[in-house]
C-alpha positions in Angstrom: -19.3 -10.1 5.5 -19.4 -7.2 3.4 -17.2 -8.5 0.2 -17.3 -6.0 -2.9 -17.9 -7.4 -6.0 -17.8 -5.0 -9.2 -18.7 -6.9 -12.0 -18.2 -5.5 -15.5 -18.9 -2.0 -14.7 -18.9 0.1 -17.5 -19.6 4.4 -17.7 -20.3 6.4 -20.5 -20.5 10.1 -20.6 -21.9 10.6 -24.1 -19.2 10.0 -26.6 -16.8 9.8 -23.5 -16.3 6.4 -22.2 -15.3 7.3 -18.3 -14.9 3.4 -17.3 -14.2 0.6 -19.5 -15.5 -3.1 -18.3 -13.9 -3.0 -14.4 -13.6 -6.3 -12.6 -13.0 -6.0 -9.0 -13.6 -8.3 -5.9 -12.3 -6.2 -2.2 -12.5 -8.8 0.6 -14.4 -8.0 3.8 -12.8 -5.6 6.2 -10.2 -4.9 3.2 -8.4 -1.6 2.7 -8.7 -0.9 -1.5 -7.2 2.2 -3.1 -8.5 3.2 -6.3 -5.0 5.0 -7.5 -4.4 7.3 -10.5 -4.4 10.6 -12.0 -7.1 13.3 -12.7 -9.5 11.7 -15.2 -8.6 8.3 -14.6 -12.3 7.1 -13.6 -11.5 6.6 -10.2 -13.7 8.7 -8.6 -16.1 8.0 -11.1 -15.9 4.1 -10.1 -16.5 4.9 -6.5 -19.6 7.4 -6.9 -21.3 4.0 -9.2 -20.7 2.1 -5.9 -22.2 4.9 -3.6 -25.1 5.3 -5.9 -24.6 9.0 -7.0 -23.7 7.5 -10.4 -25.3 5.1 -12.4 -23.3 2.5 -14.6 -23.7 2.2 -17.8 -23.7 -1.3 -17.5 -22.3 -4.1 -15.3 -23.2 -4.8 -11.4 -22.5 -3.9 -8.3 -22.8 -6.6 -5.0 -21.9 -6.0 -1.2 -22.3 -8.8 0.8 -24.0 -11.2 -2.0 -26.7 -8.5 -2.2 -26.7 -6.3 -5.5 -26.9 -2.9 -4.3 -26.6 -1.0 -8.0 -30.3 -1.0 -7.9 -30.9 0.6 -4.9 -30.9 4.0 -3.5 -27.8 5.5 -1.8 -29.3 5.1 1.7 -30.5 1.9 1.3 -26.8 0.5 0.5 -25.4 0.3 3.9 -22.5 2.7 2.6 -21.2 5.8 4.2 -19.0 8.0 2.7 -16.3 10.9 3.6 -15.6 13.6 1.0 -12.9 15.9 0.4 -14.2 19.3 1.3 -15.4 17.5 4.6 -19.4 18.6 4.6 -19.3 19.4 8.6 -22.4 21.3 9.2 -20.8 24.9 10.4 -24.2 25.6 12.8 -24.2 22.3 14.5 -21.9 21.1 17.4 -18.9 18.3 17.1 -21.8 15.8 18.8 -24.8 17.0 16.1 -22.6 16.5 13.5 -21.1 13.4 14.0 -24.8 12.3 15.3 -26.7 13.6 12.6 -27.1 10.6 10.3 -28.5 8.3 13.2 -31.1 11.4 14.1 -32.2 10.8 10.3 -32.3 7.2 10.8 -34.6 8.0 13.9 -32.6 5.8 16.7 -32.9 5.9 20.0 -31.4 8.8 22.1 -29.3 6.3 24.2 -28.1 4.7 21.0 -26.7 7.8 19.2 -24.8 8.9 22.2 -23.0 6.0 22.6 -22.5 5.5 19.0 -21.4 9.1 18.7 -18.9 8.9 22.2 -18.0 5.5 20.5 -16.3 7.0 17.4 -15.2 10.6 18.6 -13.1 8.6 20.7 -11.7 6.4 17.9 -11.1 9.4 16.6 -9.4 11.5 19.6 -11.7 14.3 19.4 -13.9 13.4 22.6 -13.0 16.3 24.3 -14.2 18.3 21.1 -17.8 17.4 21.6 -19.3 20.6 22.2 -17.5 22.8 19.7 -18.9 24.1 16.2 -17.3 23.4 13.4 -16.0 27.4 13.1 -13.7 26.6 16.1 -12.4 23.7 14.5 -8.8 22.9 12.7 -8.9 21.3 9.1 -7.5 18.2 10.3 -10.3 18.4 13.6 -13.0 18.9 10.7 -11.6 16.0 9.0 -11.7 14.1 12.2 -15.4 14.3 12.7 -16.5 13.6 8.9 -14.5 10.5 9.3 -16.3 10.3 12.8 -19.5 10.9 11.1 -19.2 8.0 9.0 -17.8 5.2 11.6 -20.8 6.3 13.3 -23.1 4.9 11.0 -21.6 1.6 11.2 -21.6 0.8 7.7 -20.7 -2.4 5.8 -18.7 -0.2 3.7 -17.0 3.3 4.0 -16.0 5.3 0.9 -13.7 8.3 1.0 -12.5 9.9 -2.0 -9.3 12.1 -1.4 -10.6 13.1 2.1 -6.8 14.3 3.2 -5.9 16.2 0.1 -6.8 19.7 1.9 -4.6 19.1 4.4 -0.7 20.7 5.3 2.0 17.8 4.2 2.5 17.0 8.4 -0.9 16.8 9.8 -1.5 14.0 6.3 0.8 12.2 7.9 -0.6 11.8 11.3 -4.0 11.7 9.7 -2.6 8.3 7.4 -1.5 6.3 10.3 -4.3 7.9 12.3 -7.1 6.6 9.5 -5.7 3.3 9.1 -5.7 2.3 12.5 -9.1 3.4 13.3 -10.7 1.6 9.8 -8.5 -1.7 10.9 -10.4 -1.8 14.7 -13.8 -0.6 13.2 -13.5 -4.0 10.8 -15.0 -1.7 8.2 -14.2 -2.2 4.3 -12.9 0.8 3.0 -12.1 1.6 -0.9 -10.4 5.1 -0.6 -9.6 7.1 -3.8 -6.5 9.5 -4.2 -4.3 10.6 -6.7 -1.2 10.6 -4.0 0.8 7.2 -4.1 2.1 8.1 -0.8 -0.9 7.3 0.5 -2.2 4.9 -1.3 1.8 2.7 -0.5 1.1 3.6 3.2 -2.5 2.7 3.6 -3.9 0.2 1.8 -3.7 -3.7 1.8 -4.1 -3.6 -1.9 -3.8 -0.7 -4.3 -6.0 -0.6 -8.1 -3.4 1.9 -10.5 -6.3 2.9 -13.0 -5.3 4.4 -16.1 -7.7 5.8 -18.8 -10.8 4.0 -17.2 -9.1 0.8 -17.0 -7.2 -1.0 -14.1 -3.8 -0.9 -15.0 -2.4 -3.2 -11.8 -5.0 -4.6 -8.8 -2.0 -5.5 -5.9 0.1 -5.5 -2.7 1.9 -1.8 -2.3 5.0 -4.5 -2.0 4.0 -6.1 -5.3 2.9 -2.8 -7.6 6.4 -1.4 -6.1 8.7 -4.0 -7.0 6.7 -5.8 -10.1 4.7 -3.3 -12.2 2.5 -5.2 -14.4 2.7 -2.5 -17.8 5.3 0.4 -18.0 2.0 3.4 -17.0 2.5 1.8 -13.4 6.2 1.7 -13.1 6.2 5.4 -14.8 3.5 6.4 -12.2 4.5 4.8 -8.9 7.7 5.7 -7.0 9.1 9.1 -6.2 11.2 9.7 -8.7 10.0 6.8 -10.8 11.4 4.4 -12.8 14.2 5.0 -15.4 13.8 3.3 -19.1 16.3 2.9 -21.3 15.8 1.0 -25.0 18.1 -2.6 -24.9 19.0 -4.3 -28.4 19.0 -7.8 -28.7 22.7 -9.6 -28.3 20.8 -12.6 -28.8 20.1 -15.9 -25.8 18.7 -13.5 -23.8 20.8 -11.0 -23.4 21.1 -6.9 -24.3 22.8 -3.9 -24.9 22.0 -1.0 -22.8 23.6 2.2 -22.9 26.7 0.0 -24.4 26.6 -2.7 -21.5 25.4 -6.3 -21.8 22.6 -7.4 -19.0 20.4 -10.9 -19.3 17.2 -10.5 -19.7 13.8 -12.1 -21.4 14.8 -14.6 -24.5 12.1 -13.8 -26.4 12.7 -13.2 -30.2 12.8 -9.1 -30.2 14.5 -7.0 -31.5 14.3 -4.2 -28.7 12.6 -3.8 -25.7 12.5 -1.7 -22.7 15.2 -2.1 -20.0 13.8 -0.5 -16.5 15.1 0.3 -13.1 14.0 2.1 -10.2 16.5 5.2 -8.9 17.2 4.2 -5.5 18.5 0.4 -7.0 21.4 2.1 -8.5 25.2 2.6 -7.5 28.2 3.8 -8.1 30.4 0.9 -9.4 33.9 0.7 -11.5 31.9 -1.0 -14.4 28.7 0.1 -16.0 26.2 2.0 -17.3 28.3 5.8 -18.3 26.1 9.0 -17.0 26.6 12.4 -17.2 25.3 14.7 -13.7 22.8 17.0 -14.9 21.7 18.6 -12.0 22.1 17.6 -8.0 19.9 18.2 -5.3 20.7 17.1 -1.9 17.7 15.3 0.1 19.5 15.0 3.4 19.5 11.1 3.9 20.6 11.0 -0.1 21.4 12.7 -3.4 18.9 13.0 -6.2 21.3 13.3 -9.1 19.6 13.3 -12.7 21.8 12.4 -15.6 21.9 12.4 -19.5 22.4 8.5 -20.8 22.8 8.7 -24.4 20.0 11.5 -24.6 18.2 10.2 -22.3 16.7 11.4 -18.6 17.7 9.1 -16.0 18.1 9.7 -12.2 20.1 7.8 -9.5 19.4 8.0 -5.8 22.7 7.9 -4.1 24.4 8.6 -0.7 24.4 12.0 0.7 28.5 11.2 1.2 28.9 11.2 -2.2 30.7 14.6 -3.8 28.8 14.9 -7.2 28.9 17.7 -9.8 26.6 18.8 -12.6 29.0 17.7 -15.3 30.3 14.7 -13.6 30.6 11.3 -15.5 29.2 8.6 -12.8 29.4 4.8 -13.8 26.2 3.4 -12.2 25.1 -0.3 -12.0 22.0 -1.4 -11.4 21.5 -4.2 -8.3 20.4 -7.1 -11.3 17.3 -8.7 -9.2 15.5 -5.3 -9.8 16.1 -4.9 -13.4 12.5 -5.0 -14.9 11.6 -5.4 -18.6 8.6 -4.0 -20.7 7.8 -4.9 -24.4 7.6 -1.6 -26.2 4.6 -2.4 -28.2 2.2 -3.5 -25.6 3.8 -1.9 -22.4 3.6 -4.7 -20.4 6.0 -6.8 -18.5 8.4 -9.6 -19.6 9.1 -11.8 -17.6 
């Protein structure tokens, strides 16, 4: 069982403080992402778990065994990086084998261990190549390899796909997911891409200046941001805001319409709503087309609402102008509310 369990890790930098008091439990055989922009801490948070960081303060236990304390080779941990770390003068085999040749395991051993994952990865046939006749994704291939081999309670890779062309990420997401999901291997995987983060993982952490903002389901972080840096942050666009005025009983004025929302006693708060969960309707709220670009399947239209920036994802059949004054309504069971002073949902 190789459960994670970070428990008030904390990083400090001098006056800088990197990581502020994370809590996180990834269950065995669990796919985590550790989400966010540059300087978030994320990779910061996974380099305390590998042991090339040490916390300030707080633990870290794999399999009821705190592993903080240890050295890196002692905590059954492999990890893939982004600039891939193939050895250029050894073969496809070497490379992938050259951990277990450290370890000093039998010869029998390492080849099957080495055939093992170089299948799992679809690069059997590559074997006897050098890295220099490789592709970047094939490269990619046998550092992820390299690591499988190992056979590690855990597998960290921190943004191993981010030097590849938009079409061979793809394959390489579906590709990586599988292979982790038959290996039974927990993986925590760090990126700053939300496309792969909502396609990969069973559970996604959106850090935010050191912190977790949200720990979730893709499904969950999607539909039900838990503060207004994670609705701002996730979907492509993201989330339109708009200020609503109490009309009093729980209902508000936005942009000059009335919606119910929270009855709490304030006197504005933030009304939200993703892009693609608006539509052209007879009533609503009164936009002006900014500027149109057609996406094939749809129109990305962004608008001017009262001064405001707000976009609407809308059928490719529609004829839209810049200039144009769209009505748009929102579809009510995704309106979401944030308090302005704290960020974080209402309910």
């Amino acid at each position: 069982m190789a459960v994670i369990e970070i428990k008030n890790v904390a990083k400090r930098f001098g006056d800088y403080q990197a990581l502020h008091d994370i809590n996180m439990t990834i269950e065995d055989q669990e796919f985590m992402c550790l989400l966010g922009a540059s300087g978030c801490g994320k990779s910061t948070l996974l380099r305390i778990i590998a042991g090339l960081e040490t916390a300030t303060s707080g633990e870290v236990w794999i399999g009821g065994r705190r592993i903080d304390n240890l050295s890196p080779k002692d905590r059954g941990i492999s990890m893939v990086f982004q600039n891939y770390a193939v050895f250029p003068h050894l073969t496809v085999f070497e490379n992938i084998g050259f951990g277990l040749r450290m370890q000093k395991l039998p010869n029998d051993e390492v080849k099957r261990r080495v055939e093992r994952t170089a299948e799992l990865m679809h690069i059997e046939q590559l074997l006897k190549r050098y890295s220099g006749e490789l592709s970047g994704g094939q490269r990619q291939r046998v550092a992820v390899a390299r690591a499988l081999a190992m056979e590690p309670d855990v597998i960290l890779m921190d943004e191993p796909l981010s030097n590849l062309d938009a079409l061979l990420r793809m394959e390489m997401r579906a590709e990586l997911k599988g292979v982790l999901a038959e290996s039974k291997t927990t993986a925590i995987y760090v990126t700053h891409d939300q496309v792969e983060a909502m396609s990969m993982a069973d559970r996604i952490s959106v850090m935010h200046e050191g912190r977790i903002a949200q720990n979730a389901t893709p499904v969950e972080v999607y539909r039900n941001p838990a503060e207004k840096f994670v609705a701002g942050f996730i979907g492509n666009p993201p989330m339109n805001f708009l200020d609503a005025k109490s009309a009093g009983s729980g209902n508000w004025t936005v942009a000059g319409q009335s919606f119910a929302g929270p009855a709490i006693d304030k006197a504005a708060i933030e009304f939200a709503i993703r892009p693609e969960d608006m539509a052209p309707a007879e009533t609503g709220i009164a936009a002006t087309a900014r500027v149109v670009e057609p996406l094939g399947a749809h129109l990305l239209v962004t608008c001017d609402v009262g001064g405001t920036l707000f976009r609407a994802v809308l059928d490719s059949d529609l004829v839209v102008h810049p200039g144009d004054i769209l009505t748009l309504a929102p579809q009510a069971d995704r309106i979401r509310w944030f308090d302005p002073e704290t960020t974080q949902a209402l309910s």
